[in-house]
C-alpha positions as CSV (number, residue, x, y, z in Angstrom):
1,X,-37.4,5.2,33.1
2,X,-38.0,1.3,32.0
3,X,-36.5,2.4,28.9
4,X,-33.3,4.4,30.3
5,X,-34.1,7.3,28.7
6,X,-33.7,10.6,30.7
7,X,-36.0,13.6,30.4
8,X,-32.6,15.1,28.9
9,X,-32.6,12.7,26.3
10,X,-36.5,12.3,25.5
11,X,-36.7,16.2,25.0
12,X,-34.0,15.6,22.5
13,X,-35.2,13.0,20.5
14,X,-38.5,14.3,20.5
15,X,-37.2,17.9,19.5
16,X,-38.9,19.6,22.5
17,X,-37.5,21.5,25.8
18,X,-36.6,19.4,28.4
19,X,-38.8,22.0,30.7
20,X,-41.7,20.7,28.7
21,X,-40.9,16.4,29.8
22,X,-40.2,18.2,33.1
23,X,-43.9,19.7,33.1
24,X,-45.6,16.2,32.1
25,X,-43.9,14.4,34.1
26,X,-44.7,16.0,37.3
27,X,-48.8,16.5,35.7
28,X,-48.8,20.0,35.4
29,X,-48.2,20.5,31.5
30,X,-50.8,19.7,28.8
31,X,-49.0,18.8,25.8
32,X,-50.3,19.2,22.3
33,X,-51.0,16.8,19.7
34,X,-48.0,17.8,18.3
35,X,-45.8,17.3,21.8
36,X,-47.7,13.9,22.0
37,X,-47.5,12.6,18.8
38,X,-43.0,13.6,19.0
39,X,-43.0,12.0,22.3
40,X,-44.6,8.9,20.9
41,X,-42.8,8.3,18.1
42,X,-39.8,8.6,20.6
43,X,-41.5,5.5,22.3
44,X,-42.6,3.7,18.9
45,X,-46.1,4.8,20.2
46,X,-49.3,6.8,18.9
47,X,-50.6,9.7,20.7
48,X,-53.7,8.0,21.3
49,X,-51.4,5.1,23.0
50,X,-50.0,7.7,25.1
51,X,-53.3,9.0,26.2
52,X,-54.9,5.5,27.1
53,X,-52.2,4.7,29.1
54,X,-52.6,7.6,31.2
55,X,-56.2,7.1,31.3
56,X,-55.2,3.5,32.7
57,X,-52.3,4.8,35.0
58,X,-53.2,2.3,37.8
59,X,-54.7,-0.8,38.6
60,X,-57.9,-1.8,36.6
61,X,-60.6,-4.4,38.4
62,X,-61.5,-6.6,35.5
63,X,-65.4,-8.6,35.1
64,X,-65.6,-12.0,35.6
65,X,-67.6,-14.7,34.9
66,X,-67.9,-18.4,34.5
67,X,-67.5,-19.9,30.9
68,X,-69.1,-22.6,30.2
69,X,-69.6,-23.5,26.2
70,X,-69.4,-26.8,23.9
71,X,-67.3,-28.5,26.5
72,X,-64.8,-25.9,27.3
73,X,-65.6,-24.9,31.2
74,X,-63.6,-22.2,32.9
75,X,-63.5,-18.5,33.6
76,X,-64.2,-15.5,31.4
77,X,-61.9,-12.1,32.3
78,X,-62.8,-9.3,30.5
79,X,-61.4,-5.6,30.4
80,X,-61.9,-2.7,27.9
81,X,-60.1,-3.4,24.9
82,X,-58.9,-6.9,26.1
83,X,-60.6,-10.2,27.2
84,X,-59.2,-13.7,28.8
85,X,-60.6,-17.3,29.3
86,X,-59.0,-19.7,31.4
87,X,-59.8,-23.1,30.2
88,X,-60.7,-26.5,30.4
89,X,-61.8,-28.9,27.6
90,X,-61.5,-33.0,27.5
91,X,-60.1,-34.7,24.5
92,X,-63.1,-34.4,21.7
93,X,-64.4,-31.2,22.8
94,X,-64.4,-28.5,19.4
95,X,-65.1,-24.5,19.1
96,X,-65.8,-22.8,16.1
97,X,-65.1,-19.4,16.1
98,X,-67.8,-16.6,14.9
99,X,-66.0,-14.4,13.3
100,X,-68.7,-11.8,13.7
101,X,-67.6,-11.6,17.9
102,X,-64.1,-10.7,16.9
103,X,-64.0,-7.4,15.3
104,X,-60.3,-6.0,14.7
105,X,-59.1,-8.3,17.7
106,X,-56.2,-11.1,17.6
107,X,-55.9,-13.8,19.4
108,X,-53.6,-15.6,21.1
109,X,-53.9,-19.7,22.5
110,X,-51.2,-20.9,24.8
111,X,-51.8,-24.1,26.1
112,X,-50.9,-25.2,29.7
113,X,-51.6,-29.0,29.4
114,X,-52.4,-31.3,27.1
115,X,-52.6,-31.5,23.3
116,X,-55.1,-29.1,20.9
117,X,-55.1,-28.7,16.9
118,X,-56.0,-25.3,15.9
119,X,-56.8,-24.3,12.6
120,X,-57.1,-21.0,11.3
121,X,-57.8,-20.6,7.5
122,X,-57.8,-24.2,6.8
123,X,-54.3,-24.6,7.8
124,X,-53.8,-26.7,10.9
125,X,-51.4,-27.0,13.9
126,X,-51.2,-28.8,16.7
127,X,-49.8,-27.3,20.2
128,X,-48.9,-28.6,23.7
129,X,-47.9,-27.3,26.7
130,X,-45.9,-24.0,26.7
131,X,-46.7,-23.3,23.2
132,X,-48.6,-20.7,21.7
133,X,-50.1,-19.6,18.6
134,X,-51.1,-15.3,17.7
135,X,-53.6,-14.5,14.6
136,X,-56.4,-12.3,13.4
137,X,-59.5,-13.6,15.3
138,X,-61.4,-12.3,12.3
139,X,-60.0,-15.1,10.4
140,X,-62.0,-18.5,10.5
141,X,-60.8,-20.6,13.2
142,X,-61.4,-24.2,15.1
143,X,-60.3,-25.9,18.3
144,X,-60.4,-29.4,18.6
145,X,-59.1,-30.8,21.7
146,X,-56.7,-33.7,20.8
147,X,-55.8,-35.1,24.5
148,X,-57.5,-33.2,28.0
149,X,-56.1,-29.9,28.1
150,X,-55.8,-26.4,29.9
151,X,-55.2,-23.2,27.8
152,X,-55.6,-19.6,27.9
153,X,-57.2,-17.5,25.0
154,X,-56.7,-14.0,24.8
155,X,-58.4,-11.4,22.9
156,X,-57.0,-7.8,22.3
157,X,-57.8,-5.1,20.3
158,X,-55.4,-4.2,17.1
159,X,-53.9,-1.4,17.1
């Protein structure tokens, strides 16, 4: 439905009956790989996509916890597969990453207020409110706080 695509038209492109979309849709079928893997490449999608988000259908209750690390003070979210911090860090504060925490994750840094230069390989760039920055968290990266800021840093799994 978010897509526009009718049960008509998924069967189609997925080269299945439309009984079949009718069946899994109302949670009486049980596909097949095969069924899954059509119907997700339909969606630009794995199977295993498909399956997780079913597992997930509703609301999840994530685990908090305060944060509270070389300066940087704030709130720590964390659900299977993804993570959150919620940040605060005066001008001087630094992070170095350990790459060894960060194992086929990205991140991503958006920054609320303030001024921060991250660098990521050696390469630096500095970001201020409303902009953002995505990379392999594998890859060796620094903070440096370059004015009092607020950010959010998110790490999720690759896929």
């Amino acid at each position: 439905m978010k897509r526009g695509i009718t049960a008509e038209a998924l069967a189609n492109q997925a080269n299945i009956t439309r009984a079949t979309v009718v069946k899994l849709e109302s949670g009486k079928g049980n596909p097949t790989v095969e069924t899954l893997n059509a119907i997700g490449k339909v969606f630009g999608l794995t199977a295993s996509q498909l399956i997780q988000m079913a597992e997930t259908g509703g609301a999840e209750s994530g685990r908090t916890a305060p944060y509270d690390r070389d300066g940087f003070k704030g709130v720590h979210i964390s659900f299977p597969g993804f993570e959150a911090f919620h940040l605060k860090a005066p001008k001087g504060c630094r992070s170095v990453s350990v790459p060894e925490l960060h194992d086929h994750t990205a991140e991503i840094c958006l920054v609320t207020s303030g001024r921060l230069r991250i660098s990521v390989m050696g390469t630096a760039r500095e970001l201020g409110p409303g902009e953002a920055l995505r990379f392999k968290a594998l890859h060796e990266h620094e903070l440096e706080i370059m004015e009092d800021a607020q950010l959010l840093l998110i790490h999720h799994l690759l896929t």
